[in-house]
C-alpha positions as CSV (number, residue, x, y, z in Angstrom):
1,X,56.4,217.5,251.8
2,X,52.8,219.4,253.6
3,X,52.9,220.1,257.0
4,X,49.6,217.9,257.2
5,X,48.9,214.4,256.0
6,X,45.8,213.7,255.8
7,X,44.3,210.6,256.5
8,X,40.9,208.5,255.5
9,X,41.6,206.3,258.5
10,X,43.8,206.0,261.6
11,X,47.2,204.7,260.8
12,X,48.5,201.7,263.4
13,X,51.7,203.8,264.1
14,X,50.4,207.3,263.5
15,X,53.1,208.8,265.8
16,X,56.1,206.8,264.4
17,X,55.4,207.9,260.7
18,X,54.6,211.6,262.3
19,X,57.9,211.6,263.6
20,X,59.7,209.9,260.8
21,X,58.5,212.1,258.6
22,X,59.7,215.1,260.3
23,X,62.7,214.3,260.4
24,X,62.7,213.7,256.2
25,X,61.6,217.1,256.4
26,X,63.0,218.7,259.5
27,X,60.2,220.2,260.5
28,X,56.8,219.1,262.3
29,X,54.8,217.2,260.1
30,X,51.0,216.0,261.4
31,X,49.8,213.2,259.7
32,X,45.7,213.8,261.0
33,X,42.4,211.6,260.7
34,X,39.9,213.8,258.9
35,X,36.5,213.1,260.1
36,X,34.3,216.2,259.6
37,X,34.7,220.2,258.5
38,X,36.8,221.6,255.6
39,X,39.7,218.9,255.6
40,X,37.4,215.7,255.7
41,X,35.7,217.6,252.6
42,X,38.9,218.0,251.0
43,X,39.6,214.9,251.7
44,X,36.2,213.5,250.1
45,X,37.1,215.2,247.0
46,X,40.5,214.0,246.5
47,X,38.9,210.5,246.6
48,X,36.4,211.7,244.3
49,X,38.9,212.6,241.8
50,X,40.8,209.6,242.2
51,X,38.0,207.0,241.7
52,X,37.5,209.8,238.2
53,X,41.3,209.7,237.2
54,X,41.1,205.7,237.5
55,X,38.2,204.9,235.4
56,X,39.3,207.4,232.3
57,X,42.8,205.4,232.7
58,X,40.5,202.1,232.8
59,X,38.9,203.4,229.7
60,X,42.1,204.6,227.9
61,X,44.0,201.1,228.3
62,X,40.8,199.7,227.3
63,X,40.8,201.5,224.4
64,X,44.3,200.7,223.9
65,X,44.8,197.1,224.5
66,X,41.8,197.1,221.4
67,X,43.3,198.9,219.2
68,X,47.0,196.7,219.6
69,X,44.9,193.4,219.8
70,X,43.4,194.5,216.9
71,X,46.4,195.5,215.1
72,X,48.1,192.4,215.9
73,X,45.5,190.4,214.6
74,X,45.7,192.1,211.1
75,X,49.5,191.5,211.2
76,X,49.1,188.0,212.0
77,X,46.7,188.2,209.1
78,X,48.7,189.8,206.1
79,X,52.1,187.9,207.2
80,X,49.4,184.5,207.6
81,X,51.0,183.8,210.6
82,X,48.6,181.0,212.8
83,X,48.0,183.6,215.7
84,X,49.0,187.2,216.5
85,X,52.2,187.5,217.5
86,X,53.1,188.2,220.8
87,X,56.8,189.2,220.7
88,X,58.1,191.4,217.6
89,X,61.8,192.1,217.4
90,X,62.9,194.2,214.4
91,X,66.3,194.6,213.1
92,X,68.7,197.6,211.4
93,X,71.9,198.0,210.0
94,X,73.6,201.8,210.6
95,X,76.8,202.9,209.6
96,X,78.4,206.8,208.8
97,X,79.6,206.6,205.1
98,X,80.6,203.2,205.6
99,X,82.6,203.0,208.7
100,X,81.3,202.3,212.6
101,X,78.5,199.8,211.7
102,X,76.4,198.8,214.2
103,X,73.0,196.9,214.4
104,X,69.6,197.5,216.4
105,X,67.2,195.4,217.3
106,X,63.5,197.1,219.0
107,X,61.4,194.6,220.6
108,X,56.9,194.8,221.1
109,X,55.9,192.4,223.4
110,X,52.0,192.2,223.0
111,X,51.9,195.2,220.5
112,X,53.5,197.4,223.1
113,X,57.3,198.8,222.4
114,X,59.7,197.2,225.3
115,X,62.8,199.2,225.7
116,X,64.3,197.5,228.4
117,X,65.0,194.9,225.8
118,X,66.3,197.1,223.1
119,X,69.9,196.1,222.0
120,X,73.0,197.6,220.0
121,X,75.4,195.1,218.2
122,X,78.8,196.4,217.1
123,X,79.0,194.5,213.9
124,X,82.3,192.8,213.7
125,X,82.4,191.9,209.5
126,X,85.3,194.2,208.3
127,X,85.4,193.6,204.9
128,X,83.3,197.1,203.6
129,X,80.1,197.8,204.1
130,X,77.7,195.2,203.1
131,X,74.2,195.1,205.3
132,X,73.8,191.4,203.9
133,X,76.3,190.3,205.9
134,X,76.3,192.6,208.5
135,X,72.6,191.5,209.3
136,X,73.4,187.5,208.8
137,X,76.1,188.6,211.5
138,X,73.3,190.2,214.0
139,X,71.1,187.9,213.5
140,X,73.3,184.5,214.2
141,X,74.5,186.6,217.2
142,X,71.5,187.2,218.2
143,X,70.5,183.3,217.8
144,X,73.4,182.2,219.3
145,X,72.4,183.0,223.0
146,X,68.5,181.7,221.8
147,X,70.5,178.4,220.6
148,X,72.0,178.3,224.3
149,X,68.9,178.6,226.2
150,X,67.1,176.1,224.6
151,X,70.0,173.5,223.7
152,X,70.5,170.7,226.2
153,X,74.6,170.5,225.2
154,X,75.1,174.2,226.3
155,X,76.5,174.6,229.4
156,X,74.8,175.7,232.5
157,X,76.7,178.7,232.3
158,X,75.8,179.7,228.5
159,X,72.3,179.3,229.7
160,X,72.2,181.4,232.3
161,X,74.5,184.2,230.3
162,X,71.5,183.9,227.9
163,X,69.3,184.8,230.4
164,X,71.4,187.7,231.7
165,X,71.8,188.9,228.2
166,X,67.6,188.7,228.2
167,X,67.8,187.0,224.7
168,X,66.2,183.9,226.1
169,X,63.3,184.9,224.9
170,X,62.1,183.4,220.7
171,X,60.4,186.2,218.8
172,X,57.0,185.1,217.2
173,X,57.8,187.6,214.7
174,X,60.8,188.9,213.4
175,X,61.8,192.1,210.8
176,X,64.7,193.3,209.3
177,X,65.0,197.0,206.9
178,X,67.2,196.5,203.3
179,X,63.8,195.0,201.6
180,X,63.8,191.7,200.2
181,X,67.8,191.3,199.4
182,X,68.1,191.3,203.1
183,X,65.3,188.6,203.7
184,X,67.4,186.5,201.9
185,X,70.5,186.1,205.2
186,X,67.5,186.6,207.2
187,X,65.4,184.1,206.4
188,X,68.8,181.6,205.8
189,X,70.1,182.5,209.7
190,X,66.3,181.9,210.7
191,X,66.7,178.6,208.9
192,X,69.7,177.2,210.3
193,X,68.4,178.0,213.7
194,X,65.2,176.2,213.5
């Protein structure tokens, strides 16, 4: 923390953040209202950089939000989906030489890659590895808490576990790896769902 804040305009409680923040840093700290010489100039050119650093980061999500509109819009296209789709959730199957399988699923909301709502499923089937059925699995686990959301027989408390399990949300589009074999489940899971 500087010894010297400085300051466009006079803050209400000047003294009571002065003397907070010394204390946070236990030593004096001066928070100061620079009108004229060196520090209002300094103070005129941090401003000056600021309003420069906001417009190229104007530009750059500009820039960005065309290039994912526009790349939705040619998914929507080639799958011949009715509208870009907003929310994406992919699917995977993992395992080491068989054993420890797990699914992932990766969600884009808007074209943009949302981690928060990234989620691991420890696959339950047990009878070898098979990613057709491991995937059915993931996926009717994954509907199940969508199924309680939306369905009026589900208990208040299903619906609000959905919700904490952040799955109340429906994909517009939806992906899973193992090529067309695994579109098969996939599609059937999708199906029964629906």
């Amino acid at each position: 923390m500087p010894k010297e804040i400085l300051t466009q305009l006079v803050p209400d409680e000047r003294e009571v953040i002065a003397a907070w923040l010394s204390t946070l840093k236990g030593q004096r700290v001066r928070v100061l209202h620079a009108q004229r010489g060196p520090r209002a100039e300094y103070l005129r050119l941090v401003q000056k950089n600021a309003e420069q650093n906001l417009k190229a980061f104007l530009a750059h999500q500009e820039v960005q939000e065309t290039a994912q509109s526009r790349a939705l819009t040619d998914l929507a296209n080639a799958l011949e989906l009715p509208e870009p789709p907003h929310r994406i959730e992919c699917y995977d199957i993992s395992n080491i030489q068989g054993t420890n399988p797990v699914a992932s699923m990766v969600v884009f909301v808007e074209g943009r890659a949302k981690k928060s709502e990234y989620r691991k499923f420890k696959i339950q089937y047990d009878r070898g590895p098979n990613d057709f059925a491991m995937m059915q699995e993931t996926l009717r686990r994954r509907l199940r808490y969508l199924r309680r959301e939306t369905d009026e027989s589900a208990s208040f408390g299903e619906r609000e576990l959905a919700k904490k399990e952040k799955f109340d949300k429906r994909p517009t589009c939806s992906s899973s790896t193992a090529g067309k074999g695994n579109s098969r489940p996939s599609s059937r899971s999708w199906r029964r769902w629906t």
